[in-house]
C-alpha positions in Angstrom: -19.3 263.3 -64.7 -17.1 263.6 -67.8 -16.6 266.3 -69.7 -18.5 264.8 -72.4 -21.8 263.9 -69.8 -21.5 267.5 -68.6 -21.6 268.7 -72.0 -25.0 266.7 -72.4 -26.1 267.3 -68.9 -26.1 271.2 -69.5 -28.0 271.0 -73.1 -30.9 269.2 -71.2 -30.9 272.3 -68.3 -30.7 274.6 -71.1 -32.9 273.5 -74.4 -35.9 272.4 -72.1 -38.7 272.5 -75.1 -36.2 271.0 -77.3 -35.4 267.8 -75.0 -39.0 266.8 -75.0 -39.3 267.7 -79.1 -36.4 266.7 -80.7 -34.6 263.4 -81.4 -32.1 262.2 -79.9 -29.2 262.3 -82.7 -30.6 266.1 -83.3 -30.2 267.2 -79.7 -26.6 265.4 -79.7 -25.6 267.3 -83.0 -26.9 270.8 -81.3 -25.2 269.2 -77.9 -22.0 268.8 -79.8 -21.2 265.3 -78.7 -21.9 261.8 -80.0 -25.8 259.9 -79.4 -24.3 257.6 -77.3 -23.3 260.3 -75.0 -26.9 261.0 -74.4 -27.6 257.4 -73.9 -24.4 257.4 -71.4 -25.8 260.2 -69.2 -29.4 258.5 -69.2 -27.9 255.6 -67.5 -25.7 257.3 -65.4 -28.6 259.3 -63.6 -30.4 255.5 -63.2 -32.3 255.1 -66.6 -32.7 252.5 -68.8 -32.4 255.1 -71.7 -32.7 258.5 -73.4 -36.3 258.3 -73.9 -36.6 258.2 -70.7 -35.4 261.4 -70.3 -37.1 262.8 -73.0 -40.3 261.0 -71.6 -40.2 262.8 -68.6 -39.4 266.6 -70.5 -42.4 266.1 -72.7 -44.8 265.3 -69.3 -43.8 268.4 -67.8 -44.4 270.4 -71.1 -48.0 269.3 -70.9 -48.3 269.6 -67.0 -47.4 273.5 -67.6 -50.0 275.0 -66.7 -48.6 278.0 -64.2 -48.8 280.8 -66.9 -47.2 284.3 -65.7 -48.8 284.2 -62.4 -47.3 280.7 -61.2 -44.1 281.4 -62.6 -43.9 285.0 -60.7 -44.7 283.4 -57.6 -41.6 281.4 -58.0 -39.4 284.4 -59.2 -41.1 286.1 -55.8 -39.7 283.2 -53.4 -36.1 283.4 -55.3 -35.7 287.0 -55.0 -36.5 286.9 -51.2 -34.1 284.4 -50.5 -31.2 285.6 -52.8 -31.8 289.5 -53.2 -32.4 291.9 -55.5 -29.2 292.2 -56.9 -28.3 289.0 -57.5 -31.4 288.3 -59.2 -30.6 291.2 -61.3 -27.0 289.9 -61.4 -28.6 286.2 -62.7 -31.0 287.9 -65.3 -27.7 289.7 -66.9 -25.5 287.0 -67.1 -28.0 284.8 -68.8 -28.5 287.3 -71.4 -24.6 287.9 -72.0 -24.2 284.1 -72.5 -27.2 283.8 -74.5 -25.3 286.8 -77.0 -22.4 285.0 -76.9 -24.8 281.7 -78.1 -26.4 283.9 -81.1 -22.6 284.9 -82.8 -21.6 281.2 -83.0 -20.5 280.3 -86.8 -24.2 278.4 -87.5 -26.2 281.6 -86.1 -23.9 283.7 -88.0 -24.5 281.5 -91.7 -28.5 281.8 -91.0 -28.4 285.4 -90.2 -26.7 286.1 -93.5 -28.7 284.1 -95.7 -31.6 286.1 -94.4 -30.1 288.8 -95.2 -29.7 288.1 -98.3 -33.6 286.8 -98.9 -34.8 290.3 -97.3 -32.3 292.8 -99.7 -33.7 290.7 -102.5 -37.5 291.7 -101.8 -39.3 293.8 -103.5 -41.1 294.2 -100.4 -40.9 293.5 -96.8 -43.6 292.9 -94.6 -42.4 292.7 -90.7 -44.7 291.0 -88.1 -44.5 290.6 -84.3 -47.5 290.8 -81.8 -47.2 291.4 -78.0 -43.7 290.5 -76.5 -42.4 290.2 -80.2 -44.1 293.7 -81.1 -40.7 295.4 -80.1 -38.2 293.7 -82.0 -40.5 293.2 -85.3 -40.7 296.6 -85.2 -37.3 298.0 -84.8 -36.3 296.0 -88.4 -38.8 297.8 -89.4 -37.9 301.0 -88.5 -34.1 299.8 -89.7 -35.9 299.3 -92.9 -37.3 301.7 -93.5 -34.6 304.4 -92.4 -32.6 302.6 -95.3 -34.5 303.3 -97.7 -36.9 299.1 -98.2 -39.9 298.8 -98.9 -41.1 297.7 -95.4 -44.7 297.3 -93.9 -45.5 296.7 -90.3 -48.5 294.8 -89.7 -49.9 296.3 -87.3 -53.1 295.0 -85.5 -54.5 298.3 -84.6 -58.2 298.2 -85.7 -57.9 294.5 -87.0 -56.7 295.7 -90.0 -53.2 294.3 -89.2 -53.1 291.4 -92.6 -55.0 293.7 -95.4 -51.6 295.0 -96.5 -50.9 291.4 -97.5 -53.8 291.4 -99.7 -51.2 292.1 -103.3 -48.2 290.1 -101.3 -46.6 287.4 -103.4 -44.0 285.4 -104.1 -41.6 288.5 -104.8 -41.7 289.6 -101.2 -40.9 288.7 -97.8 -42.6 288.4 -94.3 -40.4 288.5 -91.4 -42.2 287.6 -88.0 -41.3 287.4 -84.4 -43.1 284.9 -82.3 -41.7 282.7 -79.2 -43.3 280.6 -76.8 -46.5 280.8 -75.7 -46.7 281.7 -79.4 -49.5 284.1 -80.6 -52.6 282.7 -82.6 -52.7 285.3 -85.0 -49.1 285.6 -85.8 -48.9 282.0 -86.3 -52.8 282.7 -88.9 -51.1 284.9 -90.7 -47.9 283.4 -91.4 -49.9 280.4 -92.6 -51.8 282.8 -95.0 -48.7 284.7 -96.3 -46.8 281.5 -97.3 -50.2 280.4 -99.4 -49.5 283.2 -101.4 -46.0 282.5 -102.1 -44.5 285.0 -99.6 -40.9 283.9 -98.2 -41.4 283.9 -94.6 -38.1 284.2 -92.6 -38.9 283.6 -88.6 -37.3 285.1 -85.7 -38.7 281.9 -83.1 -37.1 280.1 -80.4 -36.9 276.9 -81.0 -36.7 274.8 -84.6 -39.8 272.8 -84.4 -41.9 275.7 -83.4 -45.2 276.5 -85.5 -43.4 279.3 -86.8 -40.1 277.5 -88.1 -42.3 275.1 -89.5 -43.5 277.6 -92.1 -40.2 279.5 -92.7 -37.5 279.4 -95.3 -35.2 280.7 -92.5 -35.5 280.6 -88.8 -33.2 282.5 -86.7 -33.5 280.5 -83.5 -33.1 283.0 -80.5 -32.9 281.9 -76.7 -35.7 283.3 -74.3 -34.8 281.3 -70.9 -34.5 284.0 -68.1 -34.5 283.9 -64.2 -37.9 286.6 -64.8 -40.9 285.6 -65.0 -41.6 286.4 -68.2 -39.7 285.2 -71.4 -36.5 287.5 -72.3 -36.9 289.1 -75.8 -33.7 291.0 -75.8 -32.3 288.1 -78.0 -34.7 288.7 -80.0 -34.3 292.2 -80.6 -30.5 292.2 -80.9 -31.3 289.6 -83.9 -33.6 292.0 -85.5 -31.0 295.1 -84.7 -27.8 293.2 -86.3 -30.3 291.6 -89.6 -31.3 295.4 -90.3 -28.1 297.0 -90.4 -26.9 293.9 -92.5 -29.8 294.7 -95.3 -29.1 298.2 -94.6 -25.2 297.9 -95.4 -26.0 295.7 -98.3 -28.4 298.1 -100.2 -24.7 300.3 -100.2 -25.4 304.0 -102.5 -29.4 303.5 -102.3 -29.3 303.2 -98.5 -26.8 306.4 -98.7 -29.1 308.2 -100.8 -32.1 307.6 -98.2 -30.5 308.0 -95.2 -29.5 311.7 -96.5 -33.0 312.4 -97.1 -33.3 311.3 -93.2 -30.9 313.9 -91.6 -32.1 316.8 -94.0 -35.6 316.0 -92.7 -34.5 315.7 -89.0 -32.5 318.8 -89.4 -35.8 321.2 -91.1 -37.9 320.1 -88.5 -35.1 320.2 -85.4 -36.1 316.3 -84.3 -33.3 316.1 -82.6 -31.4 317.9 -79.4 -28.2 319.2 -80.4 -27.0 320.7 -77.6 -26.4 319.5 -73.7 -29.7 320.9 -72.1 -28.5 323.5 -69.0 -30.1 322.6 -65.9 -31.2 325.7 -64.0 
């Protein structure tokens, strides 16, 4: 193949959901080579066009029916045949290159625009249910330590959406949901953005429900050699967007953050010495 067809060849390996949901100009533009390229590399693997390609993507999107147990029956037969630690080794070099993906000038534009919708909140409401719990929640803790508004919506006793209930168009809900997207995330969402909330989405993919009800969707990669989804992308996304609210809200954050350490330091939070082992 070309340089250019290989270029193509490894977007389709790599952006699965998006081959079978995108067009074909959009997956060229996120490719980074022309639409007739992707025509080009139809043929050459025996097609009579894209569409083709895409054809047979959006078959096996429907034919996916393996869930977590299929698909760590097939993590089972890989790890017996190449080991433990290359496995391991496989699982941590997709998640370097996937960092490496997320500090590319487009990520780095849509990470600062969100910042700049969250510092100009008057409140923050942060959302993420099972695998997206984790990184929801540490903006919100980021958040918080900095001195913003921020509310976790927690689904503890169902109660998880009342704090929405005086939400409007002054404020901000930031929610983490990837593939096989969660109902309710995707219910309440819907329901903040009827109010006028600004909803800024941490998803994986730009035609997801999610990023079809944002202002601003950070697109994160979740393809791992696991069985299950990786959500450290996820979670470094959330890490870097905090400290960039956090940074901007400059003296106020300063202010807070003091209150912080005198608090950890009354009530000894934190060890301050190496612990002696006897």
């Amino acid at each position: 193949m070309s340089e250019q067809l290989q270029t193509a060849a490894r977007y389709i390996l790599n952006q699965p959901r998006d081959v079978a949901l995108l067009s074909m100009r959009e997956q060229a533009r996120q490719a980074g080579v022309q639409p007739a390229t992707m025509t080009r590399l139809a043929k050459y693997l025996g097609m009579a066009g894209y569409e083709d390609i895409r054809q047979q993507y959006a078959d096996a999107m429907r034919s996916d029916t393996t869930g977590f147990a299929g698909r760590v029956g097939v993590q089972a037969k890989s790890q017996e045949l190449i080991g433990d630690r290359a496995l391991a080794a496989d699982i941590l070099a997709g998640i370097t290159a996937q960092m490496g993906q997320l500090s590319q000038p487009e990520s780095l534009g849509v990470l600062v625009e969100a910042a700049k919708l969250i510092s100009g909140a008057r409140r923050i409401y942060c959302l993420g249910l099972r695998s997206s719990h984790s990184p929801a929640w540490h903006l919100h803790y980021i958040l918080s330590l900095a001195g913003k508004h921020s509310t976790m919506l927690e689904a503890v006793g169902g109660i998880g959406a009342d704090a929405l209930g005086s939400a409007t168009a002054e404020d901000v809900l930031v929610a983490v949901s990837v593939l096989p997207y969660t109902r309710q995330t995707i219910e309440i969402a819907d329901y903040a953005g009827e109010a006028g909330v600004q909803l800024v989405a941490i998803t994986d993919s730009p035609v997801s429900p999610l990023a079809q009800l944002s202002v601003c969707t950070l697109v994160v990669p979740t393809e791992s050699p696991s069985f299950l989804h990786t959500m450290s992308p996820a979670f470094v996304i959330a890490e870097v967007l905090g400290a960039l609210v956090a940074g901007r809200a400059g003296d106020a954050a300063s202010a807070t953050l003091a209150g912080v350490d005198r608090q950890s330091a009354a009530l000894n939070i934190h060890v301050k010495t190496r612990m002696k082992r006897s």
